[in-house]
N, C-alpha and C positions, 0 to 999 in steps of 0.2 A: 207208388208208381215212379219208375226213373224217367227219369226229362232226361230224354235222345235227341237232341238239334241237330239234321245233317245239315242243317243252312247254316253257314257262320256269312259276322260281318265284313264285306266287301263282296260280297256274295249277286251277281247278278241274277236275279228272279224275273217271272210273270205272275202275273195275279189269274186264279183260275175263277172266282167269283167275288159278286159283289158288284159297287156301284165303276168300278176299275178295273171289270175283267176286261182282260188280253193288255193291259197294259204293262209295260217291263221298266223295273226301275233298281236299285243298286240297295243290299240293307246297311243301313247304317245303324241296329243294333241290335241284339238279341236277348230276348230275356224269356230263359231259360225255364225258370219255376212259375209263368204265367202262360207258357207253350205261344210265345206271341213275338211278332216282329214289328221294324220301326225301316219303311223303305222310303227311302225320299222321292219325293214328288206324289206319294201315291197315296190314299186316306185322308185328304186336305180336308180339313176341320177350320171353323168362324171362332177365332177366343176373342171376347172382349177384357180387354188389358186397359187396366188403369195406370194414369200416368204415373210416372215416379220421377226420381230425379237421375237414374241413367239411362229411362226406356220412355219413347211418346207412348200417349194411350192414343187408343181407337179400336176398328177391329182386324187382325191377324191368322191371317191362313199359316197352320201350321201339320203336322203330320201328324196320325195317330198311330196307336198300334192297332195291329191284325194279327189275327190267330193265322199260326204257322200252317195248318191245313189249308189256309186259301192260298197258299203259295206254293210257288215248285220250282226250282231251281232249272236255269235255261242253260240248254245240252251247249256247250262251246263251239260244236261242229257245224250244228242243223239250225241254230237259236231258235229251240220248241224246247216246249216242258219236257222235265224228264225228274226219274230217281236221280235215285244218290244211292250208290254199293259203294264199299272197302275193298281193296287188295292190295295184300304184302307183294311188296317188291322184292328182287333178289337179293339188295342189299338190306331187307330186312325193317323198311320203313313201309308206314302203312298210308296209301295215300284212298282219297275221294276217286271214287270214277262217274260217269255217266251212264247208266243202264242203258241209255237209249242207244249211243253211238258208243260205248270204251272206252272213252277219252277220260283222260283225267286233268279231272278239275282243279285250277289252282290255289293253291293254301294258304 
């Protein structure tokens, strides 16, 4: 199976399910061959972290990942979910667009 990620990172999203639907947050990383994403502020997770000698212990809210189908990339126009299409431009570069509105999205 080929791993297709239209979401790349700096990518503004919405969550379309789960315990963070409709909320919108920024990805900070993508991994590719797990079909999953890492969005800040969004999947906050309890880790208990032992102390060491550069970090205090206690417990720490940190991000998880999400499988890339509960996200959808937010239209830059209308800020609502939307696709993600390609078109060549006339000089011959291929950029992201927006299904929803045409706008192309920044890279």
């Amino acid at each position: 199976m080929q791993n297709k990620c239209r979401i790349k990172k700096d990518d503004e999203i919405i969550v379309l399910t789960g315990k963070d639907k409709g909320k919108k947050g920024k990805v900070l990383r993508v991994i590719p061959t797990e079909r999953r994403v890492l969005v800040e502020g969004i999947n906050l997770v309890k880790k208990h972290q032992k102390a060491s000698m550069s970090a205090q212990g206690g417990i720490i809210s940190k991000e998880a990942s999400m499988h890339i189908s509960n996200v959808a990339l937010l239209d830059p126009k209308e800020g609502k979910a939307t696709r993600v299409g390609y078109k060549i431009q006339e000089d011959g570069t291929k950029v992201r667009i927006a299904k929803r509105s045409g706008e192309v999205i920044s890279a």
